[in-house]
Steps between C-alpha positions, in 0.01 A plus 500: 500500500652700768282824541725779525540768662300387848224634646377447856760505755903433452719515795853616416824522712377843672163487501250410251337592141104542431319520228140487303364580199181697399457675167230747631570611850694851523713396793563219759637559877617212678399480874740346770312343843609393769565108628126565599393615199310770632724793524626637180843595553606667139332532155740547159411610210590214179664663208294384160699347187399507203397136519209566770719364711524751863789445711691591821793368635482527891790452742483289837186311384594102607272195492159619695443809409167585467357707219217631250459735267273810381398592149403857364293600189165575345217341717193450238366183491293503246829538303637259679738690753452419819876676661397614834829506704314472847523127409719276615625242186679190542746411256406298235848307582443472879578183554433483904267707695522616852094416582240388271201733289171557722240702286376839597284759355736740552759311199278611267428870566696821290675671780515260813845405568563112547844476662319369780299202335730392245759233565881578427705301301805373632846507348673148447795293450474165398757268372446297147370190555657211310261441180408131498298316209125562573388201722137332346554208272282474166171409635586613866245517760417901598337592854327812532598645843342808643759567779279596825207279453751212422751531850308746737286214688793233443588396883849408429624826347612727758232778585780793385483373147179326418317719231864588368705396198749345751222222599566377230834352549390362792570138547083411521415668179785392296429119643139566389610601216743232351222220642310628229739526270510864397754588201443928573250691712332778349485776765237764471613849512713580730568863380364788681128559454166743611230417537178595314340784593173314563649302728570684829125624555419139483766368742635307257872467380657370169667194587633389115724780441406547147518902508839588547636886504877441400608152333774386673426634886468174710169558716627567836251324657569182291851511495657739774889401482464670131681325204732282734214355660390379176823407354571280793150331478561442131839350588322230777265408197746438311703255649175314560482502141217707487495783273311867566317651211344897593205570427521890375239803390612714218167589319346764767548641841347582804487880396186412330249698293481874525392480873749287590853583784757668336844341598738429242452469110187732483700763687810447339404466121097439457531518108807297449425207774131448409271425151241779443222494244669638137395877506400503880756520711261530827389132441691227599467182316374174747585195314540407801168531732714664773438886387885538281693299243831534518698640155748152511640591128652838652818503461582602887172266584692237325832562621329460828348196446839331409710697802260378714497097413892544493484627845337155637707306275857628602429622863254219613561194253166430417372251217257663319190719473160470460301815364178662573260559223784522270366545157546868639906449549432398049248830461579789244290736328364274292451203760681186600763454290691177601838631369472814657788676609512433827389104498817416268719773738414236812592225279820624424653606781762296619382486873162439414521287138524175693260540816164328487212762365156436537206719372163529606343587175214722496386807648191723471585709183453510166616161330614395894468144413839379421526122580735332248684813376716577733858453315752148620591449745258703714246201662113595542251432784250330286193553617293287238706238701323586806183554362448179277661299801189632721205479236653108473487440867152695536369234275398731157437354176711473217812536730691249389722638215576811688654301809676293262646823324589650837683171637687483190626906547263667266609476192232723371630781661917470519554297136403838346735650265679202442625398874513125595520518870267609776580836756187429694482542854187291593344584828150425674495826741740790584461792714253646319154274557367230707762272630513152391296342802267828448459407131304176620305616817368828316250534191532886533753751631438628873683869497257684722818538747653712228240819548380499098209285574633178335540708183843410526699222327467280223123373454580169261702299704366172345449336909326280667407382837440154594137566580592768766558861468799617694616328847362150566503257792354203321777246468379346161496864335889613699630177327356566133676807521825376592430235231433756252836731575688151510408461186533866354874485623558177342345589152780839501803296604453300182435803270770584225721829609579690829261464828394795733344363819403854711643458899238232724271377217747199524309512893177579458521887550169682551409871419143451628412495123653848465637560101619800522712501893762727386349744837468231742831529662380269791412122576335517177803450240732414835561103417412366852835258504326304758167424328661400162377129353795318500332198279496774222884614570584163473314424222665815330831412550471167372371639166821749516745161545270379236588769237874520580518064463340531136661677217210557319424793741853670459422521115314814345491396140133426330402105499536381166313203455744253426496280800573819765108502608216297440165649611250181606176404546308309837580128288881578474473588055617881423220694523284591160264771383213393730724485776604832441176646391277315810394805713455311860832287453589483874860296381826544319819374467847538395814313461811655518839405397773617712828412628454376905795720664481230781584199315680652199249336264253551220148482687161559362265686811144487434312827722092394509262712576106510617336806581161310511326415856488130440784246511627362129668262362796596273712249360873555362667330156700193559621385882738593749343823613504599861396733718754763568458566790479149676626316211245261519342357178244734352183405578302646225278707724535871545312670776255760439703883478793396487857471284707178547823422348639195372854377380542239235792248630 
């Protein structure tokens, strides 16, 4: 679809066209700055169609402009008015601002003008980017990048840039990068953000991004050349053959509950932008835990939604998308509805039908948990993955089947309804919780840093420690953990779908045993690029060549049985019932069938694994197995926590 007629900004031959919509306000004025953005210089009044739609045509506006606007109407919030025109809104369509959000008290009082605190958006002119087929194979490795903490201590990357989106077309990263073997990095938000209101009392500063004000804004701060910046950074990944997937927020804002800053949708349309509780209009819905839920099956909500995953499609070529809490983006009266309205309008528009989609599927509402139902081809962080990955490796009982489930891309979950293939993104740790070398050193969550008291975060992180609770000098206990995440990484490269590794676990990345980091914008999420394990990059990257050589992890359909996987005991026989149903069995196996890409022939590759503590031996069917690695002869014995692999020749 091609959403017609425009809203945001449109720059014509004399000047320029603006427009925005709201149903409920009884006027809009749009407010000219200066290149400061702190003088206004004019204010027009928009003319209102009868589509919602308020518009001015301006002359002598040109690319830099700065602007706002200002909304009048009722102001009763317990009817869910909130038009005070003392405040400053951004438009919902900014798509670069001139300085980034800082919260104040003041952005939420009736009365006290904001012109001051608010940033202004900036008129722009970018030229379509040439649309390119999305760049992650079937099965691609995905790397979770939070933009500062990844470049800001890098020494390489100039000291203008580091913290920027431009680092990341910097020769170091993208040579880190493709020694891994990364298909698409997954950038956190990038879009502009607040931060909490908790926050600033506490010193603290939101360092994820994940409470954006208008959707397509790139976060000065983050990305200060504006779309360019980012289109020219997409453009160096690509030719490295690296593809750039956004991670976006559609489901709330940083407006908040009732108490939060009013800057943009709550001032501009409270009613129309948000959900409220049916028959109280004074209560915003939170199916989100952030205070508002934002109405996604609105027709101008939705229209947004699409406009705004055009805009970084066309003007900065990017791959794909990744969405926050998005069982919201499927939510209508009556719940998630996975053919809602405005999940089959992203799948059919002709910019966006083709780029990759990925859905983090749940959120804190009603019927939130939604993994398995998002509709083809949307792909799911799968966070049963994750978790029966860790209870494995932590050494639980009756384990066993659910690892084998999980390696073969949960069938349980994505053959519903009929499908045969898997959309699983299987992952150990992401931004949110302990990193991977965290997830070994830490039996419980250490958040005190975070001002709640270690109330914070996720409580069941199904961890361990190697004996010792948080940092440890002991040489035995250092090298158990690096044993351990060795052999966490190994177990995902093997498993059946897409893999998510999040930015240094690939290094052994600390957070101090933090969970919940999104406000440590310091040394605590900052990967220290000079302190990083390079045993465990190189160990990572050989699984990535590993993955790529074997078609077997290209291929999303479900094993079926005849010959494609063979699940075996300790004495090389398929495993049976007591196999299965032993609660302390510290071994299993699998053969795979698979085309080697590096010899052009039919191979079988056996991947054996031992979470136990003590050496065993594990024998293979027939002869001619070696080690994959050295290619030596297999030598029956497989070291305590550990996965080796095996080819048949």
């Amino acid at each position: 679809m091609t959403p017609n007629p425009k809203l945001g900004v449109t720059l014509t031959p004399d000047g320029a066209d603006f427009a925005i919509w709201s149903h409920h306000a009884e006027r809009i004025e749009l407010c000219l700055f200066d290149t400061d953005g702190n003088k206004e210089t004019a204010r027009h009044r928009l003319v209102r169609g009868r589509d919602d739609i308020h518009r001015a045509s301006v002359r002598g506006i040109a690319a830099g402009q700065r602007y706002a606007y200002r909304a009048w109407g009722i102001y009763d919030p317990e009817k869910g008015l909130w038009f005070d025109p003392s405040k400053l809104l951004i438009d919902p369509y900014a798509r670069e601002l001139d300085r980034p959000f800082r919260h104040d008290t003041k952005l939420s009082v009736f009365g006290v003008d904001t012109a001051g605190l608010v940033p202004k958006a900036i008129v722009t002119s970018d030229p379509l980017a040439k649309i390119r087929k999305p760049l992650l194979p079937t099965g691609g490795f995905i790397y979770e990048v939070a933009v500062k903490p990844f470049t800001i201590l890098h020494p390489d990357i100039p000291e203008a840039i580091r913290g920027t989106v431009a680092a990341l077309a910097h020769p170091s990263i993208i040579t880190h990068l493709k020694k891994l073997g990364v298909d698409a990095i997954e950038l956190m938000p990038i879009t502009a953000w607040i931060d909490e209101r908790h926050l600033p009392p506490l010193k603290l500063t939101n360092g994820w991004g994940y409470n954006p004000i208008a959707f397509m804004a790139l976060d000065p701060r983050l990305c200060p050349g504006g779309v360019k910046e980012l289109r020219d950074t997409v453009s160096a990944l690509h030719q490295a053959g690296i593809g750039v997937i956004l991670d976006l927020v559609f489901n709330h804002t940083g407006e908040s509950d009732r108490h939060g800053a009013t800057l943009s949708m709550r001032g501009l349309d409270n009613l129309s932008y948000y959900r409220h509780v049916p028959g109280e209009p004074g209560h915003l819905v939170n199916d989100t835990g952030t205070g508002n839920t934002v109405a996604c099956d609105q027709p101008h909500v939705r229209r947004l939604i699409i406009d705004t995953l055009r805009h970084f499609v066309i003007h900065a070529g990017v791959d794909g998308f990744r969405f926050d809490l998005a069982p919201v983006i499927g939510r209508t009266a009556s719940g998630f509805d996975p053919q809602s309205e405005t999940l089959k309008a992203i799948l059919a528009d002709e910019a966006l039908k083709d780029r990759i989609l990925i859905a983090e599927p749940w959120d804190i509402g009603p019927g939130g948990y939604q993994l398995g139902n998002f509709p083809e081809p949307f792909l799911e962080w799968n966070d049963r993955a994750r978790d029966d990955i860790r209870r494995y490796w932590r050494g639980e009982r009756w384990t066993t089947g659910a690892l084998a489930t999980r390696l073969a891309g949960s069938s349980d979950i994505f053959g519903r309804h009929g499908r045969h293939a898997t959309r699983s993104v299987n992952f150990l740790a992401a931004h949110d919780g302990f990193t991977l070398m965290d997830l070994v050193s830490h039996e419980k969550k250490h958040n005190e840093g975070n001002g709640e008291e270690n109330r914070d975060g996720h409580n069941d992180n199904f961890s361990w420690n190697n004996g010792v609770e948080g940092e440890a000098d002991d040489p035995v206990t250092v090298e158990n953990r690096r044993r351990d995440v060795a052999a966490l990484l190994s177990t995902l490269f093997v498993s059946r779908g897409w893999v998510m590794l999040t930015m240094g676990d690939e290094a052994g990345r600390s957070q101090r045993g933090n969970n919940n980091a999104y406000a440590q914008d310091n040394e605590i999420t900052w990967l220290d690029w000079k302190a990083i394990d390079e045993h465990l990059v190189e160990h990572t990257a050989t699984l990535a060549v590993m993955r790529k050589r074997f078609s077997v992890f290209s291929e999303t359909g479900f094993f079926a049985g005849n010959g494609d996987i063979e699940w075996i005991a300790a004495s090389g026989q398929p495993m049976e019932a007591g196999d299965w149903d032993s609660p302390d069995n510290p071994v299993l196996g699998a053969i795979l069938a698979t085309l080697d890409r590096e010899t052009g022939k039919k191979v079988r590759l056996a991947v054996l694994l031992n979470r136990g503590h003590e050496q065993m031996s594990f024998a293979l069917p027939g002869w001619g197995w070696k080690h994959l690695a050295s290619g030596e002869l297999w030598n029956q014995v497989l070291p305590a926590r550990s996965v080796r692999f095996c080819i048949e020749e």
